[in-house]
C-alpha positions as CSV (number, residue, x, y, z in Angstrom):
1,X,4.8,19.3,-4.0
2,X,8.1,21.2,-2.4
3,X,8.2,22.3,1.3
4,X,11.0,24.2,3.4
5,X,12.4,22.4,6.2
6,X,15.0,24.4,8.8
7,X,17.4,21.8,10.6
8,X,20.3,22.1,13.2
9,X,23.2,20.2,13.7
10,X,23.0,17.9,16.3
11,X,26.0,18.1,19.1
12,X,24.8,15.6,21.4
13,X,23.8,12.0,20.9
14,X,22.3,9.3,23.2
15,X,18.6,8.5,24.3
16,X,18.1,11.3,26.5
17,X,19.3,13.8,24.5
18,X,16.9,13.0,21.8
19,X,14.0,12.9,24.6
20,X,14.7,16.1,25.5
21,X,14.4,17.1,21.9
22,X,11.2,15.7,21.6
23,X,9.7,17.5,24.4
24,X,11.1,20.4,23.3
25,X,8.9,20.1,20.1
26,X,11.9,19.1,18.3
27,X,12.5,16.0,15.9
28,X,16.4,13.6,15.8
29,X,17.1,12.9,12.3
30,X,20.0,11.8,10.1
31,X,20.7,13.3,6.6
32,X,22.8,11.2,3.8
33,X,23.1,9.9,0.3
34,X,24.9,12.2,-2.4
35,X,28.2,10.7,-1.3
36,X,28.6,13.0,1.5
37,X,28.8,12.2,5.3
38,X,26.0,11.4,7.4
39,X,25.0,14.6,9.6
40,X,22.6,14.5,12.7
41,X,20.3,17.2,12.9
42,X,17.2,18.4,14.7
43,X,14.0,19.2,12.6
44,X,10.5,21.3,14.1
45,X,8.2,18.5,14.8
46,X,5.4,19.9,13.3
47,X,6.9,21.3,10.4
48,X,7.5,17.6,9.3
49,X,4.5,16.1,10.8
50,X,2.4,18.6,8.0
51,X,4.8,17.6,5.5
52,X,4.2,13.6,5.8
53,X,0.2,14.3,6.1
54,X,0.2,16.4,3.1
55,X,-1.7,14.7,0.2
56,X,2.2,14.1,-1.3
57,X,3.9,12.6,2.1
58,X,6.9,10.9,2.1
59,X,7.4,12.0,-1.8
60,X,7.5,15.7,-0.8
61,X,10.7,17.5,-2.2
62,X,11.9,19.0,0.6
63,X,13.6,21.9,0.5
64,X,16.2,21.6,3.8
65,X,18.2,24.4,5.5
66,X,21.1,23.5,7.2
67,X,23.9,26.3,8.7
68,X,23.3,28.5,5.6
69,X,23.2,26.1,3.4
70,X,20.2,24.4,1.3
71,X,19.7,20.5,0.2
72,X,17.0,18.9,-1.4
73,X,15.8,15.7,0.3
74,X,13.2,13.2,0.6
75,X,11.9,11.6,3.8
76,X,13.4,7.9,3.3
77,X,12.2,6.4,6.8
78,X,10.6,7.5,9.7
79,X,9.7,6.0,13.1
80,X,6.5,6.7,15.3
81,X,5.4,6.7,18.9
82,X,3.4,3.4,18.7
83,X,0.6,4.9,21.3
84,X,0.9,8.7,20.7
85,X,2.1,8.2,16.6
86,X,4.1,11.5,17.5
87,X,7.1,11.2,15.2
88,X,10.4,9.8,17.2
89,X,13.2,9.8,14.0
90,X,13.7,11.0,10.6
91,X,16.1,10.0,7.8
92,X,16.1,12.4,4.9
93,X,17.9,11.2,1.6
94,X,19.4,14.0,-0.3
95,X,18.7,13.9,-4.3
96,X,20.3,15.1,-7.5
97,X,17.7,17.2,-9.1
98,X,19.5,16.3,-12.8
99,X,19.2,12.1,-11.8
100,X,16.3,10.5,-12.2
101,X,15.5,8.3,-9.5
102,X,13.0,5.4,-8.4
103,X,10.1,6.1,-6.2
104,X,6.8,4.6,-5.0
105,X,3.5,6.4,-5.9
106,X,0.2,6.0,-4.8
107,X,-2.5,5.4,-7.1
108,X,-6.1,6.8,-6.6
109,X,-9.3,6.0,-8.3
110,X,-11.9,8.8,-9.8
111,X,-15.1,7.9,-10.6
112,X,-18.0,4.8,-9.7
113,X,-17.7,1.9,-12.0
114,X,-20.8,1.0,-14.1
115,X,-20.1,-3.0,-13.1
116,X,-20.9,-1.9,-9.7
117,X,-23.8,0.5,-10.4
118,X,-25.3,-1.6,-13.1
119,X,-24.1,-5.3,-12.9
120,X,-23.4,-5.2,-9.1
121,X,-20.2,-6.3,-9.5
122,X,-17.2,-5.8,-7.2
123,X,-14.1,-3.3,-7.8
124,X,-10.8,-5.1,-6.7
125,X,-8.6,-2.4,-5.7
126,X,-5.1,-4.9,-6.3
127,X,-2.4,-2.7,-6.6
128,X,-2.7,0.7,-4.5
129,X,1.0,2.0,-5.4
130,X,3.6,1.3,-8.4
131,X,7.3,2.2,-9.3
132,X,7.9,5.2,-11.3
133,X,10.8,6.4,-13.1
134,X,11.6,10.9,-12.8
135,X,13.6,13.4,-12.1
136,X,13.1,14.6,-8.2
137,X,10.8,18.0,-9.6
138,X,8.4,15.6,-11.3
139,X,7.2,13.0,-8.4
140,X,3.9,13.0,-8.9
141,X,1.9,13.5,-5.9
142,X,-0.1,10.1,-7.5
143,X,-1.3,8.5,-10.0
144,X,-5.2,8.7,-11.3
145,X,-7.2,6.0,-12.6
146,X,-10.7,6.9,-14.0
147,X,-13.1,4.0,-13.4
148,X,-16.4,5.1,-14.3
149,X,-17.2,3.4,-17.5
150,X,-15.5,-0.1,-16.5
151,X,-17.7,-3.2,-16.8
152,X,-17.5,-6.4,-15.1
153,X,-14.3,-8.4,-16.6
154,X,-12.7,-4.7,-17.1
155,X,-9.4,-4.7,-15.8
156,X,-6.2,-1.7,-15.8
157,X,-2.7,-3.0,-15.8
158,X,0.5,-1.2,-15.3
159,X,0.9,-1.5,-19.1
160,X,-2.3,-0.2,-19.4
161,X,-1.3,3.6,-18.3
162,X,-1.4,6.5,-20.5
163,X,2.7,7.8,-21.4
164,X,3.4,10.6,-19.3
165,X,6.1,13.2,-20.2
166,X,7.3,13.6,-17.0
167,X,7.6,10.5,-15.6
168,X,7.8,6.6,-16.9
169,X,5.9,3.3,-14.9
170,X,8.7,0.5,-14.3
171,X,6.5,-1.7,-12.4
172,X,6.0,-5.1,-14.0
173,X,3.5,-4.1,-17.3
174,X,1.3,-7.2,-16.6
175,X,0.7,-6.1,-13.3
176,X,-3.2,-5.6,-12.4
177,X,-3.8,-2.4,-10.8
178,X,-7.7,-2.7,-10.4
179,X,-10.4,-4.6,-12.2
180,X,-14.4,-5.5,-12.1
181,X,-15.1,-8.8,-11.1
182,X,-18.5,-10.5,-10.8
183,X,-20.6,-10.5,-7.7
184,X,-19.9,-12.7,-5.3
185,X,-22.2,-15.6,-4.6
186,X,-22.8,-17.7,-1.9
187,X,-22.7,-21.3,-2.4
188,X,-25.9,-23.4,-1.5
189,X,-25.2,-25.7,1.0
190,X,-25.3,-29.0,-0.2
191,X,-28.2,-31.5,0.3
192,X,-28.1,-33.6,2.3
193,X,-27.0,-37.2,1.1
194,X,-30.1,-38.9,0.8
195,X,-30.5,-41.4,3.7
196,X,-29.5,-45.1,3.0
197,X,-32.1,-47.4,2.2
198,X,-33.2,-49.4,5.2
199,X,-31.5,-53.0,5.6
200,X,-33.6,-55.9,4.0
201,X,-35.5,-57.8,6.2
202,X,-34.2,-61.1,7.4
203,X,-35.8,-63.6,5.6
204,X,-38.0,-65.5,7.8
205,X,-37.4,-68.9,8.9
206,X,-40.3,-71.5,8.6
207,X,-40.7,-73.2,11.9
208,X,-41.6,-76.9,12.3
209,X,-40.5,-80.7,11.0
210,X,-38.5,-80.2,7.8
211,X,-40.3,-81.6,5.0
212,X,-40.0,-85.1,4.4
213,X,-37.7,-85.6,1.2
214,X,-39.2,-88.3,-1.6
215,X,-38.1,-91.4,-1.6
């Protein structure tokens, strides 16, 4: 997904400027990377806020306007309000569209497995994002795993994925992604340990004279 971002240069610095921004619906960010200085800018709050709950989110090619000028960027960090999660800084990363580049993707699963329908066995989701190899233009927005017809002891690894034109997986191979695993059961609880047999009986002691011993 690609979205269009308008930014201002930022003339002042310092906490209170940046509050001021904020309440006047406006976002501090820093842009970099491409071997070119770092500029402070002021993005629409909203604008980004949209862009980062899109379904593609922090992998959104952004398309960023800046005095005239255009750059593509991605967002490489963000900070949020920890009460009101309103967003309180931005860095955007500017990208060569002819380099590939390393990015995170999420993966999603389609489908209900038949381990779980059928054999009431558990899907362990492992590995919810992987490494992937592209040119900015191709980030996909993520990465689809069908599980309907998996069975218990079914698994998908890294290694396992399909070749995709557009982009390559260079997350370990062996790396489990999601597999069906038997139900889980609950152990008995152990018996318990038989009582220990009662202590013997002191052998009685004849009273009286001891017996007289033969001559």
């Amino acid at each position: 997904m690609e979205a269009i971002l308008e930014a201002a240069k930022r003339e002042t610095r310092g906490k209170n400027a940046a509050q001021r921004m904020r309440t006047a619906g406006q976002v501090p960010a820093v842009v970099y990377g491409a071997k070119l200085e770092n500029v402070p800018v002021a993005v629409d709050a909203t604008t980004l806020s949209r862009i980062l709950h899109s379904e593609s989110g922090v992998n959104t090619l952004i398309d960023l306007s800046l005095d005239g000028a255009s750059a593509k960027v991605l967002v490489k960090d963000f900070q949020l309000d920890p009460v009101t999660r309103k967003i309180l800084h931005a860095d955007f990363f500017r990208v060569a569209m002819d380099k590939r580049l390393t990015i995170s993707v999420p993966v999603v699963l389609k489908g209900d497995a038949r381990g779980v329908k059928q054999q009431s066995g558990m899907l362990d989701f492992v590995t919810r994002e992987i490494e992937v190899e592209c040119f900015p233009g191709d980030i996909p927005e993520h990465i689809e795993i069908d599980v309907s017809e998996m069975v218990i002891g079914d698994g998908v690894r890294v290694g396992d994925l399909p070749r995709n034109d557009k982009w390559d997986a260079v997350s370990e191979a062996e790396t489990m992604i999601v597999h069906v695993v038997p139900p889980h059961v609950e152990k008995a609880p152990e018996e318990e340990v038989a009582a220990e047999p009662a202590a013997a009986e002191p052998e009685l002691i004849k009273k009286g004279k001891p017996e007289k011993e033969e001559e």
